[in-house]
MOPAC internal coordinates of N, CA, C and O (Angstrom, degrees):
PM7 1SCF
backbone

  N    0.0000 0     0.00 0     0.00 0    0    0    0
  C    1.4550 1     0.00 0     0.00 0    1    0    0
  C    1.5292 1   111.03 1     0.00 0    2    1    0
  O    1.2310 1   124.51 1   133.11 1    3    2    1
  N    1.4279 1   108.96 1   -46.89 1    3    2    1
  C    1.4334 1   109.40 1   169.88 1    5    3    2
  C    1.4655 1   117.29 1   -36.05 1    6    5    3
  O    1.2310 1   118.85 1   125.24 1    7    6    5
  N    1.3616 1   119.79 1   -54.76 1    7    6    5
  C    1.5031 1   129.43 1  -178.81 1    9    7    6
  C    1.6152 1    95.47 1   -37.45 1   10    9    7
  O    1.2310 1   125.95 1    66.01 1   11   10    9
  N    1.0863 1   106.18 1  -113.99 1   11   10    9
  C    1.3617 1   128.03 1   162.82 1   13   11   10
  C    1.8258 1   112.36 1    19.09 1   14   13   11
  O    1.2310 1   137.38 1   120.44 1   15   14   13
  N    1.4470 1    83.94 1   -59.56 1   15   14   13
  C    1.8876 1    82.05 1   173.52 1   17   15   14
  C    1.3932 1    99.16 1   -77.56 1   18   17   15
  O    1.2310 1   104.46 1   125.30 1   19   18   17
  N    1.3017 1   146.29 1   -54.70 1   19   18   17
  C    1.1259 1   117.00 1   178.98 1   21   19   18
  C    1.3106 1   144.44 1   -21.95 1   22   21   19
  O    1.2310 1   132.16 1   102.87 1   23   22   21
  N    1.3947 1    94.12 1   -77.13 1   23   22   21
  C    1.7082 1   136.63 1   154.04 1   25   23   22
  C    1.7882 1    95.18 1    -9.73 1   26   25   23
  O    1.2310 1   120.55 1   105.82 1   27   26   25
  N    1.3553 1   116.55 1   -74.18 1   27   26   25
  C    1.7628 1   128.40 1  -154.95 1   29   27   26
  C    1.9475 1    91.39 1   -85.74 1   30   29   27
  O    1.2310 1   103.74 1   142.19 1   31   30   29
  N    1.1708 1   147.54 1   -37.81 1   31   30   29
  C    1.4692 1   153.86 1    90.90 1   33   31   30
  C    1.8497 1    93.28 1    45.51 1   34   33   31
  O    1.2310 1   132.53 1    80.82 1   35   34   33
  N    1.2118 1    93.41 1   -99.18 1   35   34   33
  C    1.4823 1   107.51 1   174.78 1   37   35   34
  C    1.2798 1   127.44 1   -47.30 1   38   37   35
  O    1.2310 1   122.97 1   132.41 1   39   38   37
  N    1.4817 1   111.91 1   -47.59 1   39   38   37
  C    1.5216 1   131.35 1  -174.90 1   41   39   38
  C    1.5364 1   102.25 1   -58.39 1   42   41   39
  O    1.2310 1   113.63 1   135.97 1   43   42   41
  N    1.2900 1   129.66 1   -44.03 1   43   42   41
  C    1.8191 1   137.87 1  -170.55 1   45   43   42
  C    1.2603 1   100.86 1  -101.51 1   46   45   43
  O    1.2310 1   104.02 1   176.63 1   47   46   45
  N    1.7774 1   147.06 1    -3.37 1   47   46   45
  C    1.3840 1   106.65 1   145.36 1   49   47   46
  C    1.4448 1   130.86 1   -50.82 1   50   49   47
  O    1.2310 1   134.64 1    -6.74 1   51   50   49
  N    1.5130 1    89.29 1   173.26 1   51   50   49
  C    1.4440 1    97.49 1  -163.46 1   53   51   50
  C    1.7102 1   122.00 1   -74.86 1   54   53   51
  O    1.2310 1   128.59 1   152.87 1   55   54   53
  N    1.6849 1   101.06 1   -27.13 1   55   54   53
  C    1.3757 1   108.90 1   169.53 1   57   55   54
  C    1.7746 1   119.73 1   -73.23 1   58   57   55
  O    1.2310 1   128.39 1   170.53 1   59   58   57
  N    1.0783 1   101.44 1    -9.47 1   59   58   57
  C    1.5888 1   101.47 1  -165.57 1   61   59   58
  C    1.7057 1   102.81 1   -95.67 1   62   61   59
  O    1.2310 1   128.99 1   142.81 1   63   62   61
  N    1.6970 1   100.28 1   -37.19 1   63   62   61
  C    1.6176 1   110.23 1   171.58 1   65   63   62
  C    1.4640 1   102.09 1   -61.02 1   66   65   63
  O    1.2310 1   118.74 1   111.42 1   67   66   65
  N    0.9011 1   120.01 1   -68.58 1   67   66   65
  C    1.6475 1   128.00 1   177.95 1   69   67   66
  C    1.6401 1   115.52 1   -21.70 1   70   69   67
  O    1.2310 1   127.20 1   129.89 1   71   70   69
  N    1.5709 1   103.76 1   -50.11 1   71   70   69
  C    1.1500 1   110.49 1  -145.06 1   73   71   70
  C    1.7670 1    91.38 1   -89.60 1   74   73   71
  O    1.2310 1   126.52 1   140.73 1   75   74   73
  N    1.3482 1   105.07 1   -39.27 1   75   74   73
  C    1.7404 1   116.03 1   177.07 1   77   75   74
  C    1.2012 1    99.87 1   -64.23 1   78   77   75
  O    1.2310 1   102.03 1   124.72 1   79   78   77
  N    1.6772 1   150.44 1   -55.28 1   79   78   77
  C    0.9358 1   105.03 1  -174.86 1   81   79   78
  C    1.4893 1   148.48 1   -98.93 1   82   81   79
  O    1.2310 1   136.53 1  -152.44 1   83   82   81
  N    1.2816 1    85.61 1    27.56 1   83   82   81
  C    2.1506 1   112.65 1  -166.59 1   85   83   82
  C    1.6453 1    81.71 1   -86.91 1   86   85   83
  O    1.2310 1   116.38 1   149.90 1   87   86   85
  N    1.6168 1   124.48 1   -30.10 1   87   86   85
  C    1.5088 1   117.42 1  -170.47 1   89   87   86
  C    1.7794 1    96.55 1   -69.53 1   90   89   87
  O    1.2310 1   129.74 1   121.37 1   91   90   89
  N    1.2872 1    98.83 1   -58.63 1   91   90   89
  C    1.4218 1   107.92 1  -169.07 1   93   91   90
  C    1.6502 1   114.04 1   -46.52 1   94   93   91
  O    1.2310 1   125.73 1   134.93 1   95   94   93
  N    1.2219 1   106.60 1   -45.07 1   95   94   93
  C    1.6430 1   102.66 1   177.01 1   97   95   94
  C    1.6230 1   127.04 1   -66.04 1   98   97   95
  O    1.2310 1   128.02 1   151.65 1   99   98   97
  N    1.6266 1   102.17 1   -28.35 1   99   98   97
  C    1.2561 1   119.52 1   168.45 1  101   99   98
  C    1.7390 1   118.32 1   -47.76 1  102  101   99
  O    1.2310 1   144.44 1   102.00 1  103  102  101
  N    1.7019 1    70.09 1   -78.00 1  103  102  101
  C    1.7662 1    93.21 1   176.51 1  105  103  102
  C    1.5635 1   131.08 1   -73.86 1  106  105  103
  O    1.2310 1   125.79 1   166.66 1  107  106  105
  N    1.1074 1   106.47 1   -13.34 1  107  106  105
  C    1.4861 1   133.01 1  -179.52 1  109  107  106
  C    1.2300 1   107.50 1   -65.36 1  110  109  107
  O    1.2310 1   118.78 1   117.69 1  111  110  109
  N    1.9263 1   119.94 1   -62.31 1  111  110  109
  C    1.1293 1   159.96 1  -150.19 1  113  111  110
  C    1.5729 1    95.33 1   -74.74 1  114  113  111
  O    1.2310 1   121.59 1   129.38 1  115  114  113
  N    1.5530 1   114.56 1   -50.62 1  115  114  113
  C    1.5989 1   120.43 1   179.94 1  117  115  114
  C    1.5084 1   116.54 1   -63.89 1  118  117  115
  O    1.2310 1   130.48 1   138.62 1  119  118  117
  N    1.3246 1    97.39 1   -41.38 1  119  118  117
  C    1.6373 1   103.23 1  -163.73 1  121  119  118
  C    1.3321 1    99.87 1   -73.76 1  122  121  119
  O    1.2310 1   119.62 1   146.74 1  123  122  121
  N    1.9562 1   118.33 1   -33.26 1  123  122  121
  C    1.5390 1    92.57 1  -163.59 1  125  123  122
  C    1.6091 1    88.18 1  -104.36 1  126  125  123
  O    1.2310 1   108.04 1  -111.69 1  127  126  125
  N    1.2118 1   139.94 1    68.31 1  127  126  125
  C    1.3747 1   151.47 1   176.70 1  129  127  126
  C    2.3402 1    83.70 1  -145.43 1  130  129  127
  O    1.2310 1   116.51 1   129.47 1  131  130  129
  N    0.7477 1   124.23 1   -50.53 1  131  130  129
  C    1.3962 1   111.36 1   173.95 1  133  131  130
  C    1.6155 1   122.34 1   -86.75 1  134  133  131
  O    1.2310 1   116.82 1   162.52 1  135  134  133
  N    1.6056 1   123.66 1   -17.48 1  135  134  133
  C    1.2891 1   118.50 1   174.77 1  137  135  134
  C    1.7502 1    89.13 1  -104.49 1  138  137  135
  O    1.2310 1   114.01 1  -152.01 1  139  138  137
  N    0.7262 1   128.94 1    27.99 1  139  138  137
  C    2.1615 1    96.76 1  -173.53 1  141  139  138
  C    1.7844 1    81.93 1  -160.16 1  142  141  139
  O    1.2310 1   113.21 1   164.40 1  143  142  141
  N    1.5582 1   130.44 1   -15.60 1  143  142  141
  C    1.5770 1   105.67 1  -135.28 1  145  143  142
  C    1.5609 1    90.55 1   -94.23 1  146  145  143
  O    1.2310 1   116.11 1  -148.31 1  147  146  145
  N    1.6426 1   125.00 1    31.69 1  147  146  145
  C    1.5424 1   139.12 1   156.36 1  149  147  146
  C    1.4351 1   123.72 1   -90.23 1  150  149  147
  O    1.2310 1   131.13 1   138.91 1  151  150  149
  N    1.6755 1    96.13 1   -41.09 1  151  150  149
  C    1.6735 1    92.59 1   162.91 1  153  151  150
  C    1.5116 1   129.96 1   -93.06 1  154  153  151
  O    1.2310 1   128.30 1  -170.21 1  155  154  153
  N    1.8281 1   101.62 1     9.79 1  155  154  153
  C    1.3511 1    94.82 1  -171.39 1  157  155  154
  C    1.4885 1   108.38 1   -96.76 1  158  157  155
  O    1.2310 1   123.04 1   159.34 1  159  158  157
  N    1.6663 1   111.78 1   -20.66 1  159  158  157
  C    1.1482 1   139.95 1   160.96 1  161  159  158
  C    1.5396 1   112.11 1   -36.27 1  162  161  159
  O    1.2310 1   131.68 1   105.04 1  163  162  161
  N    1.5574 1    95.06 1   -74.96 1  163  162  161
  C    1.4430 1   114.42 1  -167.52 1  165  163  162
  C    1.7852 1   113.24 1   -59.49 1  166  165  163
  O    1.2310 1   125.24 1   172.12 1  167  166  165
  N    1.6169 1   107.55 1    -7.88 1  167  166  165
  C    1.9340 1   128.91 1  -163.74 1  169  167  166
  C    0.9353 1    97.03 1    14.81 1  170  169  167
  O    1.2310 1   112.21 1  -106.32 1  171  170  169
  N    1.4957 1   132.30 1    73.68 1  171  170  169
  C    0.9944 1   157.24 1    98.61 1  173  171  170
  C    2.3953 1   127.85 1   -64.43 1  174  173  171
  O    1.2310 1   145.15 1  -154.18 1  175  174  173
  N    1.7548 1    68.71 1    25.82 1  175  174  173
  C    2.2311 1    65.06 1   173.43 1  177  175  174
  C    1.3158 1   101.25 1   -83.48 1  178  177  175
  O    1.2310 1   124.24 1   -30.13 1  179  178  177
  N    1.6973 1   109.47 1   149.87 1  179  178  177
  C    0.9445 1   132.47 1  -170.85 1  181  179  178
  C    1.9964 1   105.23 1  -138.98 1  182  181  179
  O    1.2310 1   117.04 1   -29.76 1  183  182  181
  N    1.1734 1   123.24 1   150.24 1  183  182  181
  C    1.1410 1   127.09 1  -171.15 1  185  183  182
  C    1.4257 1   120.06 1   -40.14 1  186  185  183
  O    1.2310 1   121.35 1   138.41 1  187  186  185
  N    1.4376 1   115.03 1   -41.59 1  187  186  185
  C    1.6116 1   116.85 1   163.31 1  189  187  186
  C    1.2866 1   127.64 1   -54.55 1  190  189  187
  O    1.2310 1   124.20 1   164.85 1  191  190  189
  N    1.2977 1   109.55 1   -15.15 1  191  190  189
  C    1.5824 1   125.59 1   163.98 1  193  191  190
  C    1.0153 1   125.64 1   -83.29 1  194  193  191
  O    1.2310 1   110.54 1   133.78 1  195  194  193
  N    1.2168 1   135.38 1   -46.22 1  195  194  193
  C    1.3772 1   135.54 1   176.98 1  197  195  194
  C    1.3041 1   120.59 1   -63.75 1  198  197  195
  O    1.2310 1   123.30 1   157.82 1  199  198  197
  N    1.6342 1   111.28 1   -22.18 1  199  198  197
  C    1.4554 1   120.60 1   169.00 1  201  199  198
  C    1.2412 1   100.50 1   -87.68 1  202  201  199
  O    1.2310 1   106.34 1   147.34 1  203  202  201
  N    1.0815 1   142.99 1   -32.66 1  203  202  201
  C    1.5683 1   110.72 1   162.19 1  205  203  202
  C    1.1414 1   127.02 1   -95.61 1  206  205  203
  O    1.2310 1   119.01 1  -165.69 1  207  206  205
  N    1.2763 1   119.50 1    14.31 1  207  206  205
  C    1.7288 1   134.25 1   166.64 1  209  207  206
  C    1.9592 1    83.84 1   -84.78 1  210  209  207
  O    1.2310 1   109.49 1   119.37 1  211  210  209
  N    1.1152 1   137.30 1   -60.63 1  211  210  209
  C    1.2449 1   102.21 1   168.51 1  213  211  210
  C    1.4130 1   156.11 1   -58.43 1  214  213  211
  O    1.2310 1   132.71 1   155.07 1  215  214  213
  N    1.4807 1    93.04 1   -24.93 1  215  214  213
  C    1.4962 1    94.74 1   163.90 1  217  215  214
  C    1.2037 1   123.45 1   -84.46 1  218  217  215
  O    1.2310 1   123.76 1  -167.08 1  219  218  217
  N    1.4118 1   110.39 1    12.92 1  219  218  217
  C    1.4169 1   129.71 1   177.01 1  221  219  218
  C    1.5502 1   103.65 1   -63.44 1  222  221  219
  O    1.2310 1   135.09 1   121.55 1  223  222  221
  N    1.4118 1    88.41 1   -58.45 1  223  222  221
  C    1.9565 1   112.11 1   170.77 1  225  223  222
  C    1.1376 1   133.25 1   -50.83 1  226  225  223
  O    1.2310 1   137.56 1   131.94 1  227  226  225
  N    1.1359 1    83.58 1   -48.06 1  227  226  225
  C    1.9468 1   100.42 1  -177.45 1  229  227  226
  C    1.2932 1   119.28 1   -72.86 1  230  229  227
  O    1.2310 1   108.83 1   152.90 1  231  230  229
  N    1.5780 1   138.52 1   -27.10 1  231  230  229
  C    1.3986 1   136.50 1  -156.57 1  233  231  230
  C    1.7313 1    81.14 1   -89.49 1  234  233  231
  O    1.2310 1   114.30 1   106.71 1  235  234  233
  N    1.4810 1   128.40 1   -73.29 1  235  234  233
  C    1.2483 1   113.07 1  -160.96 1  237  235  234
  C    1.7857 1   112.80 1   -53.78 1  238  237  235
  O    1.2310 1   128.75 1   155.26 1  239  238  237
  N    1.1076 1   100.74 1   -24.74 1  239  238  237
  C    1.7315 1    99.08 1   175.45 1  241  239  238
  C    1.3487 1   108.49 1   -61.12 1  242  241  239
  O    1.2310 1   122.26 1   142.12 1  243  242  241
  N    1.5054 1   113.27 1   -37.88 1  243  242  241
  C    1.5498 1    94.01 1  -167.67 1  245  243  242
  C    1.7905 1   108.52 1  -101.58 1  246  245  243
  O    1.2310 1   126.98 1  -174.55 1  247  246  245
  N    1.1568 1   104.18 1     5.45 1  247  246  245
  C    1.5025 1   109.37 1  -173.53 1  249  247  246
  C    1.9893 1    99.07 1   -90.94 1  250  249  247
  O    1.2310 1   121.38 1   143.10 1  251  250  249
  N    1.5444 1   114.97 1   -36.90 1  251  250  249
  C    1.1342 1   118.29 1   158.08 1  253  251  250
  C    1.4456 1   119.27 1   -57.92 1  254  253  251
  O    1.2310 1   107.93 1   135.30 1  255  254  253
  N    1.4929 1   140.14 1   -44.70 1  255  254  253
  C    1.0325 1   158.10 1   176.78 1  257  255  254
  C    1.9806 1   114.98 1   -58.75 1  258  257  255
  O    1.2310 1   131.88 1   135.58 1  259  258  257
  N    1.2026 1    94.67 1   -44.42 1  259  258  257
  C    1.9448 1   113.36 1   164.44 1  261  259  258
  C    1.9213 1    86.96 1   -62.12 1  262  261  259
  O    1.2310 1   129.93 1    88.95 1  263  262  261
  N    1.1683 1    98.46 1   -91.05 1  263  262  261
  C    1.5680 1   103.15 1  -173.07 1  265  263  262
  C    1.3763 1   110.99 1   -16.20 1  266  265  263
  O    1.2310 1   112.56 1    95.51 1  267  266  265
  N    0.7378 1   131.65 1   -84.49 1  267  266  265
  C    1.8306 1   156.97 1  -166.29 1  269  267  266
  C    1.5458 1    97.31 1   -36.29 1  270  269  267
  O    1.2310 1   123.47 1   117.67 1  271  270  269
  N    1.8785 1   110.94 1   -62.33 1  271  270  269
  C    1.1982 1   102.69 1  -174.36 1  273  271  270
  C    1.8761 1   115.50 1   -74.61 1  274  273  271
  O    1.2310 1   125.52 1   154.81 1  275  274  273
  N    1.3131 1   107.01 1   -25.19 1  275  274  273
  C    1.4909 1    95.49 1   179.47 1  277  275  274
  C    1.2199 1   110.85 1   -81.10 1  278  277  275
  O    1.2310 1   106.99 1   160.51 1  279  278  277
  N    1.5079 1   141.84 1   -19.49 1  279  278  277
  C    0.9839 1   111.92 1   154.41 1  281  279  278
  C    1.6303 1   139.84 1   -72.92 1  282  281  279
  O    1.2310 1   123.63 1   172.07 1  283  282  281
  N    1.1879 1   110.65 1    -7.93 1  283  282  281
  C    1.2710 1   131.70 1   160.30 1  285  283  282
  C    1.3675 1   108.17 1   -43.52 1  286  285  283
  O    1.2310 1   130.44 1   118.51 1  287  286  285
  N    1.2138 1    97.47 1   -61.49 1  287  286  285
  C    2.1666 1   106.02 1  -164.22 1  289  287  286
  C    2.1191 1    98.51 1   -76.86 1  290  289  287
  O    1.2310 1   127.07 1   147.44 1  291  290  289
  N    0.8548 1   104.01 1   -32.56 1  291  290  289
  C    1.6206 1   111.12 1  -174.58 1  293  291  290
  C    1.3351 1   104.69 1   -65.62 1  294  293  291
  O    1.2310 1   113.45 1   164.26 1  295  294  293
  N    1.5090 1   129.98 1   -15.74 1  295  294  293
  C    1.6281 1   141.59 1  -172.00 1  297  295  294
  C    1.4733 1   102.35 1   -95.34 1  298  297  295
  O    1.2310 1   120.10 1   180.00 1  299  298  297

């Protein structure tokens, strides 16, 4: 259990939040400009979109956020 709190510990400083989501907007921003940037064109979004226009956001946030903390613990 200890792990674990660490692990999430790490995950909510402030440099690691920071740093995950400057990735996410970056990378976030590209991907849903190449998977979505037909229906955003067409403004035709509709609610099924916006949920995956967020998880558009969210995977590189948290895939930066994995990163960040394991290299943290590996130091």
């Amino acid at each position: 259990m200890n792990k674990i709190i660490n692990w999430l510990s790490l995950a909510i400083e402030i440099n690691t939040l920071i740093r995950s989501i400057k990735v996410a907007v970056v990378v976030g921003t590209v991907l849903m400009f190449i998977n979505h940037g037909s229906v955003i064109m067409s403004g035709k979004i509709e609610g099924h979109h916006m949920l995956k226009i967020l998880l558009t956001y969210l995977v590189p946030y948290l895939v930066s956020t994995y990163s960040s903390v394991e290299s943290k613990l590996n130091n």
